[in-house]
N, C-alpha and C positions, 0 to 999 in steps of 0.2 A: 413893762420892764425896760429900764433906761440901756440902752447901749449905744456904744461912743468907740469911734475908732482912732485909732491915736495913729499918731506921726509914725513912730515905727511901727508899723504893721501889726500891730495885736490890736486885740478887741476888749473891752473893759465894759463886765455886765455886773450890774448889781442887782441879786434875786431878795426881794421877800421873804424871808423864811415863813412869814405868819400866814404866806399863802403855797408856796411850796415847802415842805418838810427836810430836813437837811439828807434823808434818805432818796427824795426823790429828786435834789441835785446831785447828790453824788453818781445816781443810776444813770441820769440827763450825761454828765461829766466821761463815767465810766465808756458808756455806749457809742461817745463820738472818739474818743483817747486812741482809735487807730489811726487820723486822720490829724487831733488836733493836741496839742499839750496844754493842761487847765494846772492856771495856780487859785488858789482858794483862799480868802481872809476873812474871818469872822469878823464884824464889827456890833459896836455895842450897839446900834439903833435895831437891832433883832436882823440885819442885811448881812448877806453874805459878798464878797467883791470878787467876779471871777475874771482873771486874766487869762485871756486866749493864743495862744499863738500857732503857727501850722506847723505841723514837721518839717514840712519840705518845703518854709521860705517863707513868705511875707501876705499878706492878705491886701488881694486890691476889693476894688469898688462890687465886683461880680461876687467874687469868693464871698466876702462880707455880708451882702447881702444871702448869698445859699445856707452860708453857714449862721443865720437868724433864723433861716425856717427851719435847721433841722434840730438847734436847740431847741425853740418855742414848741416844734412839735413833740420832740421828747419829752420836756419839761411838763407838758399836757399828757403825753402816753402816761408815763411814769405814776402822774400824779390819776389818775383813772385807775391805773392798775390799781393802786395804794387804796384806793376807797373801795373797790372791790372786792381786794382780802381783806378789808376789816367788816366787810358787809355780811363777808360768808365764812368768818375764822369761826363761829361756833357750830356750823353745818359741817365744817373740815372738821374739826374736833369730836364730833358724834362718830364720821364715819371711820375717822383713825379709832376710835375706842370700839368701835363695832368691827373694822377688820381684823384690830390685833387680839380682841377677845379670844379667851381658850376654852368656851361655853357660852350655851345658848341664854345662860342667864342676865346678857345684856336687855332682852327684852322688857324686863320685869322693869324697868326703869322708866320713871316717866320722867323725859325731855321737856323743855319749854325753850322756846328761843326767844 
């Protein structure tokens, strides 16, 4: 994932969509947004453009660098999570139909996953 520091102090990353999901940069985005302000731009090559800037001032060499590991790793959490509820959305699905059931006659059903 390309990123580029610019002259005034922000940071310009352009994410993939077709490998992360526009869900799991906005969660990437959301989760640092105490620390950092993100502008977002769709572009048509399927890339999203995200500009960064700090709350509290300018971004030197140190910060820059900290703040690559904590995107890249969220951008990795995020995207793990995301595989994980789609792995186990029909195991959640059974067991919400089998909590909110009002009778035992959820058993009589045959599941397949």
């Amino acid at each position: 994932m390309p990123y580029s520091a610019l002259a005034n102090g922000l940071i310009v990353i352009d994410v993939d969509l077709n490998q992360y999901s526009n869900e799991v940069v906005s969660k990437s985005c959301y989760w640092l947004s105490d620390t950092y302000i993100f502008s977002r731009e769709s572009r048509v090559d399927n890339t999203c453009r995200i500009t960064v800037e700090r709350i509290d001032g300018l971004f030197n060499e140190d910060e820059f660098l900290t703040f690559r590991i904590k995107f890249s790793q969220s951008l990795a959490d995020n995207k793990l999570r995301e595989i994980i509820r789609k792995e186990t959305e029909c195991i959640r699905n059974i067991l919400y139909i089998k909590a909110f059931s009002n009778n035992d006659e959820f058993e009589d059903y045959n599941f397949t996953l």
